[in-house]
C-alpha positions as CSV (number, residue, x, y, z in Angstrom):
1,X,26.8,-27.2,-95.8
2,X,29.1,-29.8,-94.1
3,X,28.0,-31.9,-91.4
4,X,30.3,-30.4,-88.9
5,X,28.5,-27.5,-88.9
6,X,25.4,-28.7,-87.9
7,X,24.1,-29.1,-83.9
8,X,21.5,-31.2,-82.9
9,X,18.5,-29.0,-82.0
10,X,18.9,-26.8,-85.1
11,X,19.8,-29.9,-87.1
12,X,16.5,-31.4,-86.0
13,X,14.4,-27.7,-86.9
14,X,15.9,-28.0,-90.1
15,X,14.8,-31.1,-90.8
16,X,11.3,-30.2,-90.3
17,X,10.9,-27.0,-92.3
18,X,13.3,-27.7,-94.8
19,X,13.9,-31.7,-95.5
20,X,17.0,-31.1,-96.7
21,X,18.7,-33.5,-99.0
22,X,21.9,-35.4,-97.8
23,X,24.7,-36.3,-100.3
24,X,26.8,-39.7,-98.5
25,X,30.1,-39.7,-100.4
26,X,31.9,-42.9,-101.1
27,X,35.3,-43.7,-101.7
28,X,38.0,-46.0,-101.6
29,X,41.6,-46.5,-100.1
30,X,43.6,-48.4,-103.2
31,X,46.6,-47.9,-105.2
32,X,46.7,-45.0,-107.5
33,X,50.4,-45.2,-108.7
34,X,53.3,-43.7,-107.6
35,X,52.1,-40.6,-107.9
36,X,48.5,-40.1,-106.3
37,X,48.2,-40.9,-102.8
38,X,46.1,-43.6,-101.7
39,X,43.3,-41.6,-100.5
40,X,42.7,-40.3,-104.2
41,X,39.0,-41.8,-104.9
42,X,37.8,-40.3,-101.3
43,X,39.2,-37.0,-101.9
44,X,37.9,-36.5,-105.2
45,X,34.7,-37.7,-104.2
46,X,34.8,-35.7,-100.9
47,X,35.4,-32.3,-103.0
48,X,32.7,-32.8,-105.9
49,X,30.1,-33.7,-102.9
50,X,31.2,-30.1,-101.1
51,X,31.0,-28.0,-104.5
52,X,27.4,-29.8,-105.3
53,X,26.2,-29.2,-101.6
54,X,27.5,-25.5,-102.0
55,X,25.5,-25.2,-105.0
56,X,22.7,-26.7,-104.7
57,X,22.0,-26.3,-101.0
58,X,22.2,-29.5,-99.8
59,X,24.0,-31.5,-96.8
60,X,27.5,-33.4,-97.3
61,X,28.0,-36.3,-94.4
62,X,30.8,-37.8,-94.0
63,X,32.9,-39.7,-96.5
64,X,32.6,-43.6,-96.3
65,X,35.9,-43.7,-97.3
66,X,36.3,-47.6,-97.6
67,X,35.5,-49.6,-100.9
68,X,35.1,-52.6,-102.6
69,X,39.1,-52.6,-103.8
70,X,40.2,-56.4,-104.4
71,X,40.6,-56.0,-107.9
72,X,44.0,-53.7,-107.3
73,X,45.2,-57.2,-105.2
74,X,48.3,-57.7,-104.9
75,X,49.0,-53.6,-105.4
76,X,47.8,-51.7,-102.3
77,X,44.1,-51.9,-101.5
78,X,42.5,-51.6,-98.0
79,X,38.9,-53.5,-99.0
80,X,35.8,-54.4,-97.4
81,X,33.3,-56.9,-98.9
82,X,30.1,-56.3,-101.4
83,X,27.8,-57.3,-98.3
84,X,29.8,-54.7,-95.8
85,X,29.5,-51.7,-97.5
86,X,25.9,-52.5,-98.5
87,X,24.8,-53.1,-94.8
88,X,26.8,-49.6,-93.5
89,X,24.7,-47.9,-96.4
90,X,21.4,-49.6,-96.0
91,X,21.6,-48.9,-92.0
92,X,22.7,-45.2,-93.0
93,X,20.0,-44.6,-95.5
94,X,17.6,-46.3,-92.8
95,X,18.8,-44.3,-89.8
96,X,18.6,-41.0,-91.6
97,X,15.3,-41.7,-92.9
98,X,14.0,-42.5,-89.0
99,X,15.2,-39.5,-88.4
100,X,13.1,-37.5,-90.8
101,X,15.2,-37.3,-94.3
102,X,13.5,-38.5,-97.0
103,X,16.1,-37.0,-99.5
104,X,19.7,-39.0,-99.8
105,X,22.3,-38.9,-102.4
106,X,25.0,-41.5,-102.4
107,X,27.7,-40.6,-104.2
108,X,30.2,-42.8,-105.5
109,X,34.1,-42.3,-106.2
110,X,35.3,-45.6,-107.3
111,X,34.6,-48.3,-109.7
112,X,34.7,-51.4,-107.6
113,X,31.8,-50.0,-105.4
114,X,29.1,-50.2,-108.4
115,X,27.7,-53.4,-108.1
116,X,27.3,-53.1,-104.9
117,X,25.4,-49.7,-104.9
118,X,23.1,-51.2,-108.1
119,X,22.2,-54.0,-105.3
120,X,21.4,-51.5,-102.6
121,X,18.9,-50.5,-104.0
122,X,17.2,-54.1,-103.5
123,X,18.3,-54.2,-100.5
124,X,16.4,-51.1,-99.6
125,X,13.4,-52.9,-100.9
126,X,13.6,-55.3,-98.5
127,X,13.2,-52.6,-95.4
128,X,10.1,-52.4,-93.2
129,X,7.4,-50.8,-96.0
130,X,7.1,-47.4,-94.0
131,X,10.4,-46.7,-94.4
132,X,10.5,-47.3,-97.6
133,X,7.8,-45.6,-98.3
134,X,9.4,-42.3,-96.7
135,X,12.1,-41.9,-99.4
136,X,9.5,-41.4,-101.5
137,X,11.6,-42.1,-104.9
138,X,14.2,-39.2,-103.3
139,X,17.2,-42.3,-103.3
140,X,19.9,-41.9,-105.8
141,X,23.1,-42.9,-106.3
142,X,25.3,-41.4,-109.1
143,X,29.2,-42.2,-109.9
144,X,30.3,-39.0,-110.5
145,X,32.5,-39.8,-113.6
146,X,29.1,-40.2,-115.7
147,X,28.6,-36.7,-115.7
148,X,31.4,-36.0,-117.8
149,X,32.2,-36.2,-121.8
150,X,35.9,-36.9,-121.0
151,X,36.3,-40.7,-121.0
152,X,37.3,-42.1,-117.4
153,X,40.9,-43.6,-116.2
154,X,42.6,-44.4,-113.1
155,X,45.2,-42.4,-112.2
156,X,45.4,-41.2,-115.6
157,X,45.2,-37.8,-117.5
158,X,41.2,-37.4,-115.2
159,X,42.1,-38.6,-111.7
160,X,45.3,-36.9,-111.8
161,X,44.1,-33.5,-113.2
162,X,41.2,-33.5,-110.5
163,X,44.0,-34.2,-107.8
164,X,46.1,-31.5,-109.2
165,X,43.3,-29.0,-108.5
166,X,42.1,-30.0,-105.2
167,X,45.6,-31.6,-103.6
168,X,49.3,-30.6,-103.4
169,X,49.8,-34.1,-102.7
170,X,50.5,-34.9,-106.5
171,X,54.0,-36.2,-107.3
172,X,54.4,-35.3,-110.7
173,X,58.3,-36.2,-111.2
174,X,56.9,-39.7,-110.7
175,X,53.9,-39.9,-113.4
176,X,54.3,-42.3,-115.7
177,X,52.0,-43.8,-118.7
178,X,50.2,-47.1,-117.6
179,X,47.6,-48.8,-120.1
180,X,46.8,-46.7,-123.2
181,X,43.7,-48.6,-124.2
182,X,43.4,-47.1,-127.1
183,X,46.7,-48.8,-128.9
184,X,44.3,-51.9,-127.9
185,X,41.7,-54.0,-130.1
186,X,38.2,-53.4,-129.7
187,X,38.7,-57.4,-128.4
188,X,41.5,-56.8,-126.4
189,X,40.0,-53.6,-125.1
190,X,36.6,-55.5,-123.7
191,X,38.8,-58.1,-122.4
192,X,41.1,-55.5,-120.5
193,X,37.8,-54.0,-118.7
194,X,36.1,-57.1,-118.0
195,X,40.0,-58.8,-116.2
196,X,40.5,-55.6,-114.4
197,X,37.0,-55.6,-112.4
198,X,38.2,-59.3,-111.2
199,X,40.0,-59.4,-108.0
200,X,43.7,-59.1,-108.8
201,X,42.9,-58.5,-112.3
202,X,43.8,-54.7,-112.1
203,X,47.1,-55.2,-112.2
204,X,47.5,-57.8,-115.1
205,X,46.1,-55.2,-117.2
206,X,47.6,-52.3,-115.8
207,X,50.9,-53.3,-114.2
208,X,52.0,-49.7,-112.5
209,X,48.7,-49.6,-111.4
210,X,47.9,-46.5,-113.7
211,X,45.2,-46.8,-116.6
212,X,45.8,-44.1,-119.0
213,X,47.9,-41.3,-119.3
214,X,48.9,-38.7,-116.2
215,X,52.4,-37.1,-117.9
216,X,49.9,-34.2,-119.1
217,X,47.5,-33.7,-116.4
218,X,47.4,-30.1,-115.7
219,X,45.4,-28.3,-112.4
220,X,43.6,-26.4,-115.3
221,X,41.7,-29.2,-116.5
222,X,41.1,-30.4,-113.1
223,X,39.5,-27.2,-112.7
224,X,37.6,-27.8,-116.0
225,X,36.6,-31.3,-115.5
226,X,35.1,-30.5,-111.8
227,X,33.0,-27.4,-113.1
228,X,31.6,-29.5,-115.7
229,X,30.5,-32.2,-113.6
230,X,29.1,-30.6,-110.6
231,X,27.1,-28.7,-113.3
232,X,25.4,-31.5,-114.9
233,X,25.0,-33.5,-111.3
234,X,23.1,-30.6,-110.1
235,X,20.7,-30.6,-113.2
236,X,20.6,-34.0,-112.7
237,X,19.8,-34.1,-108.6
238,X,17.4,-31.8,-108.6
239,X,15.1,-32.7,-111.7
């Protein structure tokens, strides 16, 4: 269920006799190359929360769609700080627990917004106890990309497959090969990952602002990849 369908009285029943869980999607709005639109890391995110709420029953609010981006600096990034996006989720998670829900999923879409999610959780500690207390150990936050055997990129042969299958926004006449980090050292590899988490670092690594390899992205793996990871998130989210 999406959050546009829901009114307040029945919203507020619901609640009660059902304590539904809520998945918070979170994004980004960065550089993906020349040929993903800007807005790839909150769609993707935005369609893996739909398909899990479908399956599993639960509620899909709207997508935070702004990230912790500096690290694509001086490419495109539209950023906010660590300490922003922590406070919009801590004041989220609190408001929705004064309102009754005790069961929240944040889930994440980008890379740069990790840290900042692994330090929500302290900050959550810090809330009045009784709220706290409410969630009852039913906070989570997953990346999504975890849930899947295929190893990550950015705008590479993943990201571009899963746009392929939920976007006809993909310009595929202007895919091209970024870093292969596999031609690396296991040295140069480690060092690649740790520069390209700094701010501006992305692109010293990665100069079209594409990690990996998107020529052979196909809508059929896209298809693939997001059946196989709403599966094992749903296993996961409701053990």
């Amino acid at each position: 269920m999406d959050a546009s369908e829901l009114y307040d009285p029945e919203f507020r029943e619901l609640i009660k006799s059902k304590k539904p869980t809520i998945i918070i999607p979170v994004g980004s709005l960065e550089q993906h190359g020349a040929h993903l639109p800007i807005t790839t890391d909150s769609d993707i995110v935005t369609e893996i929360a739909s398909r899990l709420a479908k399956k599993c029953g639960f509620i899909v609010f709207p997508t935070v769609s702004y990230g912790v981006s500096f690290e694509h600096s001086p490419l495109f990034n539209t950023s906010v700080t660590t300490t922003s996006l922590r406070t919009i989720l801590a004041n989220t998670v609190i408001s929705l627990v004064e309102n009754g829900i005790t069961s929240i999923i944040i889930l994440n879409g980008h890379h740069g917004n990790q840290d900042t999610l692994k330090r929500l959780v302290h900050t959550l500690h810090g809330i009045p106890p009784h709220i706290y207390k409410q969630l009852n150990r039913k906070f989570r936050y997953e990346s999504y990309w975890h849930f899947m055997e295929h190893e990550f990129d950015h705008a590479g042969f993943v990201e571009t497959s899963l746009m392929l299958a939920i976007s006809d926004k993909v310009k595929m006449k202007k895919a091209k090969k970024g870093l292969i980090i596999e031609n690396l050292s296991k040295l140069e590899q480690s060092a690649a990952k740790k520069l390209s988490t700094q701010e501006g670092g992305f692109p010293q690594v990665a100069k079209n602002g594409v990690w990996g390899d998107p020529t052979k992205a196909t809508k059929k793996d896209g298809e693939k990849f997001l059946a196989e990871i709403v599966k094992n998130l749903a296993k996961e989210c409701q053990s």
